[in-house]
N, C-alpha and C positions, 0 to 999 in steps of 0.2 A: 503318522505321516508316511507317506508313501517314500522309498528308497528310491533314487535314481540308480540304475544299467548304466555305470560306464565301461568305456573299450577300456584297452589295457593301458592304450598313452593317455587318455582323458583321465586314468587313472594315475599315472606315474606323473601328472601336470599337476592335479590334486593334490599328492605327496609333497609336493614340492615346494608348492605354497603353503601348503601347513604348515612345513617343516623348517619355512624362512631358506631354504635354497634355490628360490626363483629369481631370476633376475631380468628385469625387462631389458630388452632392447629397442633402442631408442631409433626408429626410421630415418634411411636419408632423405635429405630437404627435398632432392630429385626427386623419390620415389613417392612422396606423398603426394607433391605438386602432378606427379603423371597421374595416380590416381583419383586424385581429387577431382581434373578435368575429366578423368572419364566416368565419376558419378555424373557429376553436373550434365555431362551433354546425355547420360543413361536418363535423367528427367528431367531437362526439358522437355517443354512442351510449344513446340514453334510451328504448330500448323493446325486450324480450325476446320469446325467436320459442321453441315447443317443437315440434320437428314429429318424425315416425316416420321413419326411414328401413330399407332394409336393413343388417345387419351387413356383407354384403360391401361394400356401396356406404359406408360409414361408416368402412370400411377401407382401402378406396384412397383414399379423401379423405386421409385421416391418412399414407397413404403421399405421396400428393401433395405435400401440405403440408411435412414430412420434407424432401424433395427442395428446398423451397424458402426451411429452417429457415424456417417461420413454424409459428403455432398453425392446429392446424387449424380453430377456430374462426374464425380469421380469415381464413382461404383461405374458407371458406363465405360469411360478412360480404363480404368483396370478389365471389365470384358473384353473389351479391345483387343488389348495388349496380351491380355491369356489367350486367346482366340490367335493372335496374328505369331505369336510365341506356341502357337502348336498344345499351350497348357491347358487348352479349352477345347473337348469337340463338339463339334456342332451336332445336337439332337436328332 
């Protein structure tokens, strides 16, 4: 089995939980509640796109997708978002 590279604190976080000297701390109510609203509005999905494409190109999408059991609606959705987020360049 292959060893995990931890850093020096991923290492002393390690230890600690071994060693039963971890101790969680529990979030305040505020801080979850502000971050929770900011996943929720990070995915929603509040606006509809209709574009043309080719059948062949609409077909390896769908195979794509297949390959990575997702919808291929949402293999599209995520190009998107990597593309409009700069994580994608254009060919």
């Amino acid at each position: 089995m292959k060893k995990l590279r931890l850093e020096k604190e991923e290492k002393e976080i390690l230890d600690a939980i071994e060693n039963g000297n971890w101790e969680a701390v529990q979030p305040k109510k505020a801080a979850l509640n502000h971050y929770a609203q900011i996943a929720k509005n990070t995915f929603r999905k509040d606006q509809r796109m209709n574009i043309r494409i080719s059948k062949a190109d609409l077909n390896l999408i769908k195979v794509k997708a297949a390959e990575e059991g997702i919808p291929y609606q949402t293999l599209v959705a995520s190009i998107i978002h990597k593309y409009a987020a700069r994580n994608l360049l254009a060919a």
